[in-house]
Structures are given as C-alpha cells and as structure tokens.
BAKE-102688 format. One record per atom (N, C-alpha, C): x, y, z. Coordinates in steps of 0.2 Angstrom, whole numbers, padded with zeros to 4 digits, always signed. Each point is the difference from the previous one (the first is absolute). Layout:
N
XYZ;...
***
This chain:
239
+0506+0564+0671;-0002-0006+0003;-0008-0001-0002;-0002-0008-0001;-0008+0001-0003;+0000-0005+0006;-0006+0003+0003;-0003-0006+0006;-0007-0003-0004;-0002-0006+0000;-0006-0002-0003;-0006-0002+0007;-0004+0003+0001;-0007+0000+0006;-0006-0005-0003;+0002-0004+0005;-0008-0007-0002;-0003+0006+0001;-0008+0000-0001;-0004+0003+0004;-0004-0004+0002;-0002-0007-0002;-0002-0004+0004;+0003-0004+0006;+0005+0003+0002;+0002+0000+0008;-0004+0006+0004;-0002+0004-0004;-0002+0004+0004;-0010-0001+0001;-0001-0006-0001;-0007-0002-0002;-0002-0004+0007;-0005-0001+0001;-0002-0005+0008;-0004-0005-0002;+0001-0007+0001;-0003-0005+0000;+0007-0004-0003;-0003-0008+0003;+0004-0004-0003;+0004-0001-0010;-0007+0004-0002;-0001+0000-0007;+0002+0007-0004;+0003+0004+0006;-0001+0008-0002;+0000+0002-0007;-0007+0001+0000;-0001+0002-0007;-0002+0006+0000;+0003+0005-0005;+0001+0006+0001;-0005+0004-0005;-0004-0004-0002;-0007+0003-0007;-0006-0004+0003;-0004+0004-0002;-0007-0003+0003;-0005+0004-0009;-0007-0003-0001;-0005+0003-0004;+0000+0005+0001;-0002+0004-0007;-0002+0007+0002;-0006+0002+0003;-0004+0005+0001;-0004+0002+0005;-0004+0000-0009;-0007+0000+0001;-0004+0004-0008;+0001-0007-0004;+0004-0007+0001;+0000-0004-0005;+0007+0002-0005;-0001-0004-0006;+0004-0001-0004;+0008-0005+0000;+0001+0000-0006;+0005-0007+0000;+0007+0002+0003;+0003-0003+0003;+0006+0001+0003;+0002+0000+0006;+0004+0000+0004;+0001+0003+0007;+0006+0005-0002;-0003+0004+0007;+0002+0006+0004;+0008+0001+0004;+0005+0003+0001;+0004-0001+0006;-0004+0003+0005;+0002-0003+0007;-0002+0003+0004;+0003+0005+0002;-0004+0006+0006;+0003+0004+0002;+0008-0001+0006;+0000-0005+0005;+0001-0001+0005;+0007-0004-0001;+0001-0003-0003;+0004-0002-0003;+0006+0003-0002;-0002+0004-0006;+0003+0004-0004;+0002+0006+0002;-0003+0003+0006;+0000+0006+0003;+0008-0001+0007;-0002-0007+0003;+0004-0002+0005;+0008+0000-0004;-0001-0004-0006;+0004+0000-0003;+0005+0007-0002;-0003+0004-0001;+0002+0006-0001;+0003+0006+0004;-0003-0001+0007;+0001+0002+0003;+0007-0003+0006;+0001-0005-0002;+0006-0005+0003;+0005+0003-0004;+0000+0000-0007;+0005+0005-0005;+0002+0006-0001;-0006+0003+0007;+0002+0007+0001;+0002+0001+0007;+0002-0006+0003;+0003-0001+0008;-0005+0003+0005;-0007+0000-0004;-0007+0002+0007;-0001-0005+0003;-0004+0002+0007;-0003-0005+0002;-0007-0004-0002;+0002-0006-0002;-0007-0005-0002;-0001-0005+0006;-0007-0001+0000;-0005-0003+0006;+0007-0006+0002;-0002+0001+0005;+0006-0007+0005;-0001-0005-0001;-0008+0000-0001;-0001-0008-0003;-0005-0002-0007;-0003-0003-0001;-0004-0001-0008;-0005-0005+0002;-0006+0002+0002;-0006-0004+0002;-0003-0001-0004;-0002-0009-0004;-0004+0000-0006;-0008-0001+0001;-0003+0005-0004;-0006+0001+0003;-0005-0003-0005;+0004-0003-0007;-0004-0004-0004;-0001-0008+0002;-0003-0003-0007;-0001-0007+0002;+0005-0005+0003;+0006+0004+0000;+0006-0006+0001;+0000+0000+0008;+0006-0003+0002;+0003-0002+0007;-0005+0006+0005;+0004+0006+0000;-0002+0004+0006;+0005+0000+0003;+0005-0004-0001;+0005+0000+0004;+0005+0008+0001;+0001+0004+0007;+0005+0004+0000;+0007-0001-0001;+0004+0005-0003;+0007-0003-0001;+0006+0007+0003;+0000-0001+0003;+0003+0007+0003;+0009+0001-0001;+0004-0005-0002;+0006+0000+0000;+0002+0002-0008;+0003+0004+0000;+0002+0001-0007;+0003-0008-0004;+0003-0003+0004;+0003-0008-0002;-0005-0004-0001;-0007+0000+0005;-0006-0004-0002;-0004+0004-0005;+0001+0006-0003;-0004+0004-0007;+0006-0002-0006;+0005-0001+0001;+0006-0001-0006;+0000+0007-0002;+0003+0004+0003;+0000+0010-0002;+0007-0001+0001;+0003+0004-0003;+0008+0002-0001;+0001+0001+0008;+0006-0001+0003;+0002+0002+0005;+0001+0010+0001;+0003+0000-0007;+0000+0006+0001;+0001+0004-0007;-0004+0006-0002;+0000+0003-0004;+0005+0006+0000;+0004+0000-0004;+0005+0010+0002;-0002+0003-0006;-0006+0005+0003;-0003+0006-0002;+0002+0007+0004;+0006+0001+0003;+0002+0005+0001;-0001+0007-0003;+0000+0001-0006;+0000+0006-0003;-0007-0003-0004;-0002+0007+0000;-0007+0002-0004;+0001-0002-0007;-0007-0004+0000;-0001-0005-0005;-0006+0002-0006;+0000-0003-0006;-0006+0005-0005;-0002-0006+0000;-0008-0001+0000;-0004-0006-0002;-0004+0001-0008;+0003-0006-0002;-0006+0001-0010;+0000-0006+0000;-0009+0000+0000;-0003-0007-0005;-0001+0000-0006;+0002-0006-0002;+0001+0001-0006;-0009-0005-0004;-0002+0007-0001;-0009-0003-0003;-0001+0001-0006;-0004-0001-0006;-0002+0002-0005;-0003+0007+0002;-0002+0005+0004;-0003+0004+0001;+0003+0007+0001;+0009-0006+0002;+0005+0006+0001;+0003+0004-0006;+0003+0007+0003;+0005+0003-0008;+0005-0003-0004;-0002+0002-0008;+0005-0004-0002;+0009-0001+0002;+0002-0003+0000;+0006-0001+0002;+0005+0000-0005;+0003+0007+0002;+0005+0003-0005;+0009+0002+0003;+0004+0000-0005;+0009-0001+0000;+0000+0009+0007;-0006+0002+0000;+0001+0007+0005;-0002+0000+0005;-0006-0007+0003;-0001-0002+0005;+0005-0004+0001;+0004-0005-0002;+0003-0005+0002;+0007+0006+0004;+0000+0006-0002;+0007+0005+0001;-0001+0002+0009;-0008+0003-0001;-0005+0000+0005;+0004-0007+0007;-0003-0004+0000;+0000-0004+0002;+0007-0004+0002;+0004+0002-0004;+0008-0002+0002;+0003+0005+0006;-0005+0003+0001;+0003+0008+0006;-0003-0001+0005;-0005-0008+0002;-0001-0002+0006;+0006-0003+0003;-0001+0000+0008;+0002-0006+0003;-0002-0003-0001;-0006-0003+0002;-0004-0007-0001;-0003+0001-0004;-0003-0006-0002;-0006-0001-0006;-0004-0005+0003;-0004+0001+0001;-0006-0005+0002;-0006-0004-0006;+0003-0004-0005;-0005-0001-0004;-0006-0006+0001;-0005+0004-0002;-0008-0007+0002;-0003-0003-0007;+0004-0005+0003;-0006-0004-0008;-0006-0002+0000;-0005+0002-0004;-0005-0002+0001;-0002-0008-0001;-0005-0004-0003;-0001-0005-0001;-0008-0001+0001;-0002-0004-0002;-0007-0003-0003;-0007+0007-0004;-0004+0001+0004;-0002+0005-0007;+0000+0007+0006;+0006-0001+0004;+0002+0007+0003;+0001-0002+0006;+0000+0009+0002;+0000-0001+0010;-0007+0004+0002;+0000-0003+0007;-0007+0006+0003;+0002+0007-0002;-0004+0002+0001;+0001+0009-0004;+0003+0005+0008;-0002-0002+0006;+0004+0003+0002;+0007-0001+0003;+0002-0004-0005;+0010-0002+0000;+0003+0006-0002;-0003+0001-0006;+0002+0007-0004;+0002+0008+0003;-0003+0003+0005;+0002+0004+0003;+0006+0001+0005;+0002-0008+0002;+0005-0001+0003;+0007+0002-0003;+0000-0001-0007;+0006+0001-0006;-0001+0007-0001;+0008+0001-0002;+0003+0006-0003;-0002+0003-0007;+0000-0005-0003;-0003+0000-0007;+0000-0006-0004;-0006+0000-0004;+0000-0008-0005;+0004+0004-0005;+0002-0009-0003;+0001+0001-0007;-0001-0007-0005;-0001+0003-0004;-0001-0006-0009;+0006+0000-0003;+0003-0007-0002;+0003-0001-0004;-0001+0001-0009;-0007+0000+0000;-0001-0001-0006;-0008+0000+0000;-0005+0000-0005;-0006-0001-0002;-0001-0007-0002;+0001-0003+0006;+0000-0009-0002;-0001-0004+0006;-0005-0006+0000;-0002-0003+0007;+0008-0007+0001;+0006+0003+0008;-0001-0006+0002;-0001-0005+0003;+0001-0005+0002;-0003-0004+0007;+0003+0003+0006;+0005+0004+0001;+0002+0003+0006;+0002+0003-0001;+0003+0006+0005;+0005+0005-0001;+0007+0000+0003;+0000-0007-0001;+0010-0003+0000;+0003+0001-0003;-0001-0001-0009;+0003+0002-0004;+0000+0007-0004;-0007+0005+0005;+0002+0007-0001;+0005+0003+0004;-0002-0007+0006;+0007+0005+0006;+0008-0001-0004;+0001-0006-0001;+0004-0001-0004;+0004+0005-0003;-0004+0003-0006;+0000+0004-0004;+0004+0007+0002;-0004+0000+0005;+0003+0007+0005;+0005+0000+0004;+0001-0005+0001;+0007-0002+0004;+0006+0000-0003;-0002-0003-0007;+0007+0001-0005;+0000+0005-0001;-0004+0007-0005;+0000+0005-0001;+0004+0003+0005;-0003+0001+0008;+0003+0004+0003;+0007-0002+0003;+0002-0007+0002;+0005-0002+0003;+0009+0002-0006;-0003+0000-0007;+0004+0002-0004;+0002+0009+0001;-0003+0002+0003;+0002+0008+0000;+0002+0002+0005;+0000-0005+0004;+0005+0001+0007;+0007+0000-0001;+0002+0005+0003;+0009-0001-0002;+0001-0004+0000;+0009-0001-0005;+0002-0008+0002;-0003-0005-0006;-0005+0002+0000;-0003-0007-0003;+0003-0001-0007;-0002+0006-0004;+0002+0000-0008;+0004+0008-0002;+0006-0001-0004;+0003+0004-0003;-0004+0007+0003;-0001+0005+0001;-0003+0007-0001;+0000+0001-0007;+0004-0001-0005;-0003+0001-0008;-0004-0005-0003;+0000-0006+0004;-0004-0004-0004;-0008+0002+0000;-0001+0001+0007;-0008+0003+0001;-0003+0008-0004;+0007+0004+0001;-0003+0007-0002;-0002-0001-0007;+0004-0004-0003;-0002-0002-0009;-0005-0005-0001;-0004-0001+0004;-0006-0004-0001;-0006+0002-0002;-0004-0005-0004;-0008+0002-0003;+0000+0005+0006;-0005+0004+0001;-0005+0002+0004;+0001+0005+0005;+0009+0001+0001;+0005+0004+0003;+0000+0007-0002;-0003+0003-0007;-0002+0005-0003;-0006+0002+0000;-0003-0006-0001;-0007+0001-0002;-0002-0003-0006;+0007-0001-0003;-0002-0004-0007;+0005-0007+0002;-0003-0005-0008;+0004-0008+0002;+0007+0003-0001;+0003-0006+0001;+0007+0001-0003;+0003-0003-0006;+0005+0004-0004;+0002-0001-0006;+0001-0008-0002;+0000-0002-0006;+0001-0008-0001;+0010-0001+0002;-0001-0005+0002;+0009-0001+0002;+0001-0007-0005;+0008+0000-0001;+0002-0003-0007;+0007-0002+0007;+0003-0008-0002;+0007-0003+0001;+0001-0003-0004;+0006-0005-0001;+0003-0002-0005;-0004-0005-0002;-0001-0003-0007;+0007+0004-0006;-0001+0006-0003;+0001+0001-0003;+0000+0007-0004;-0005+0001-0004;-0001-0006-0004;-0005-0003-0004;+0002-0006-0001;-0010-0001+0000;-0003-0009+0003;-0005+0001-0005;+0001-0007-0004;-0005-0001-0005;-0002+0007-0004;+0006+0003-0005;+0000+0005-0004;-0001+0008+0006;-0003-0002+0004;-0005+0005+0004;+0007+0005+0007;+0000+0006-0003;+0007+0003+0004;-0002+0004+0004;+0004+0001+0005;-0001+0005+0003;+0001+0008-0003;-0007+0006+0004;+0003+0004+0001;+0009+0003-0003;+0000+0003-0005;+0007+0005-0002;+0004+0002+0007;-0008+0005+0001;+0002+0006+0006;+0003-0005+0006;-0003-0004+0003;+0004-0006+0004;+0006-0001+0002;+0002-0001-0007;+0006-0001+0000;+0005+0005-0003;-0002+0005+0002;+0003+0007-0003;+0007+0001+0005;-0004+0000+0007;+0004+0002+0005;+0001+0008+0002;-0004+0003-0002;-0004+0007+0001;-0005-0001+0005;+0003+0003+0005;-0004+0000+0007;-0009+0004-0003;+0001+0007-0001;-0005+0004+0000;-0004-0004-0006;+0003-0001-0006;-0004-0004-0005;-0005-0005+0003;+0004-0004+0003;-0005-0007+0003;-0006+0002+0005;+0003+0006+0005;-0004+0003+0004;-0008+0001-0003;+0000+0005-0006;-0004+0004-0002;-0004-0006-0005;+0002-0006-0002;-0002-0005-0004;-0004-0005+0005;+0002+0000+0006;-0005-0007+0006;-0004+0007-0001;-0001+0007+0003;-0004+0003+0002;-0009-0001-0008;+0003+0002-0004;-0002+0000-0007;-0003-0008+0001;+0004-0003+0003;-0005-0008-0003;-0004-0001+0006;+0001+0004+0004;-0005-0003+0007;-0004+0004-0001;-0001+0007-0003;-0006+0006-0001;-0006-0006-0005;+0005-0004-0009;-0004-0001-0004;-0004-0008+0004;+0004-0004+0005;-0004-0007+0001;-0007+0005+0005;+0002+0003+0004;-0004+0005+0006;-0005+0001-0004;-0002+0003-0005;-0003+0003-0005;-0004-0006-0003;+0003-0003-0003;-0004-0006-0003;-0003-0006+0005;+0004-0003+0006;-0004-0006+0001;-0003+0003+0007;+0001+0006+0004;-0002+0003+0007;-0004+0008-0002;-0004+0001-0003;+0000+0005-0002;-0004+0004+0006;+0000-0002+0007;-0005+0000+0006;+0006+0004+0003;+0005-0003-0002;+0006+0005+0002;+0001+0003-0002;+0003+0001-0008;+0002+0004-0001;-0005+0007-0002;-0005+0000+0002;-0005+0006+0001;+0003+0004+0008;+0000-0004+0005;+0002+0003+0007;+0008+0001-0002;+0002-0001-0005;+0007+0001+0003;+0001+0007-0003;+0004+0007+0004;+0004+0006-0003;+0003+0000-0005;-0002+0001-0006;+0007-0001-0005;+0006+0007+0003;+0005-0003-0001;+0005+0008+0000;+0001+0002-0006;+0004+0004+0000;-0001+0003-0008;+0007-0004-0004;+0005-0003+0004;+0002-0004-0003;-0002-0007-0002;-0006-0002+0003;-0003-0006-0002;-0006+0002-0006;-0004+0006+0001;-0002+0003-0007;+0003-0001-0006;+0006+0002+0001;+0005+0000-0006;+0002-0006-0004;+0001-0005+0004;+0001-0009-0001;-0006-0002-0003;-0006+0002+0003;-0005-0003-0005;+0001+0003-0005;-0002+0004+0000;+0001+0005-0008;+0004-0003-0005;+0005-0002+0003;+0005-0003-0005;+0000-0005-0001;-0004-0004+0003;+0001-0007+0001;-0007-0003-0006;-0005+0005+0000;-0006+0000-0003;-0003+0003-0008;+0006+0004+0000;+0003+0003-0007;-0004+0010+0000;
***
C-alpha cells in the first residue's frame, strides 16, 4: 500500500507555506524545518504538537483540530518504519539497495524540492539517497523510482525468475533477449537459441552479459568476481 503525505497540511497559516529564504542569502527557497519534521513524525505514529501556531506574517490564527489542519485522520505505522530522503547528497541508488529496502515494513520516503531542506531535517532520516548525478525539481520522481524498484521484489509481484535473471541481479546487465520471427529483415536470431540445449543457452546469456558488462559498464565489471567459469567465456569469447 502507498499512502501519499501533503506536507503542507502539516504547515500553519492560511497560506501554509512550508519554504522560507535561506539564512546567508542566495537564490532559491528552503523547506522549512517544522513542517517537514511534523510531517514525519505523524508517519511514524509520534506525537506532533496539538496544535500549529503561525508565527510568521500570515493569519496567527491557531488550528488545533486535525480536521481544521487537513492531517490524515489516521496514519498506520505500527511496525518499525526506515526513513530515506531522497537528495542529490544521498548514496547512489542501486538494484542491492532496492533488496535492502524491500525488507522493510515501512518505507517512509521525503522528497526534497526547491534548492533543498533546512539542514537539520537530515539527521531525522535513516539514510539519503541519489537517483543519479542529475538536478530534478523534486524528489517525486526519485520516490517514484524507488517505489517501483522495490514494490517489484516483493513477493507476488513478479515471476521469481523473471527478477533473478535481470540486469544488475549479478552484478552484471542482462543478456540481449530475441522473440519471433526467427529472422526480420535478413537479421536471425542466435543458432544457440533455438538449439533447445538448456546448458548451451545457459553459458551463452552468461558470455553475453560478461561481454555487454565489459563494454558499455565497465564500473561494473571491475567490482564484479569473475568465477573461473566466467574467466573461461571471456576467453573464449575474445579469442
């Protein structure tokens, strides 16, 4: 189940605006702490302040009813939950973390958004993470990211061989895949393919995930163990 958390229900004033400038100047707005923090803490079934006094230029008005703040009636956080913001600061995000992370019960993920958050949000989370070495406007579609990743490896979801045979399930990508016809525009498939030799096809995906791993990820294939059975493929593969 995905629950999605305004965080600006959890902001006070008529306007609840949940960024302010940064302290030292510069372009952009900030998340605020209080906000974000209230928010957080409602997804981990703590106690947050009873009520929300705005202490900036808006209203001042107090709002003490969950119904007059627009806050979930109820959050179930029962079991022990892992919090990850997803920042450009965080570790990159990889198919061993997403393994990591399907062995939660909860997942609490924080998106960032405008040119960050106050810096003491960050010690409240479990751990940051990066998508990638690239700016977006939010971390909605980093959560995204993560959410697919991980909700696929939860039982049920998909085949159990369809995941174990995937890029990244080794540490290398996965072999190139071929369906009908047999040959399209002169162009045929693999012999071996269609040999119908189990062990032959076996040792032929491994050989071809070693040589793509090798040429277009070579970041991987340095961390990865060859075995002395995948020594022998390249070898042979390489003349």
């Amino acid at each position: 189940e995905v629950q999605i958390i305004d965080i600006r229900n959890y902001a006070p004033g008529s306007f609840r605006h949940i960024d302010d400038s940064p302290f030292g100047g510069g372009a952009g707005m900030v998340m605020r702490c209080q906000p974000v923090l209230d928010a957080l803490r409602a997804c981990r079934g703590e106690e947050i302040p009873s009520s929300i006094v705005d202490t900036s230029e808006e209203t001042g008005k107090t709002m003490t009813s969950e119904a007059e703040r627009g806050l979930p009636e109820k959050i179930d956080m029962s079991s022990a939950s892992h919090t990850v913001i997803l920042a450009p600061a965080g570790i990159p995000y990889t198919q061993k973390k997403a393994h990591e992370l399907a062995k939660a019960d909860h997942l609490i993920l924080v998106c960032g958004h405008y040119e960050g958050m106050d810096a003491r949000i960050y010690p409240h989370a479990d751990e940051m993470i990066s998508i990638g070495d690239y700016v977006l406007t939010g971390g909605e579609l980093a959560a995204q990211v993560v959410i697919d990743s991980v909700v696929r490896l939860l039982p049920g979801s998909l085949r159990e061989a369809s995941t174990v045979e995937e890029s990244f399930e080794n540490g290398l990508l996965e072999y190139p895949q071929y369906t009908q016809p047999a040959v399209y525009e002169g162009e045929a498939v693999p012999e071996v393919l269609r040999s119908g030799d189990h062990e032959r096809i076996r040792k032929w995906r491994l050989q071809q995930s070693l040589l793509l791993t090798k040429k277009v990820r070579p970041d991987l294939f340095a961390a990865h163990d060859l075995t002395e059975e995948e020594k022998h493929l390249l070898e042979e593969a390489e003349g």
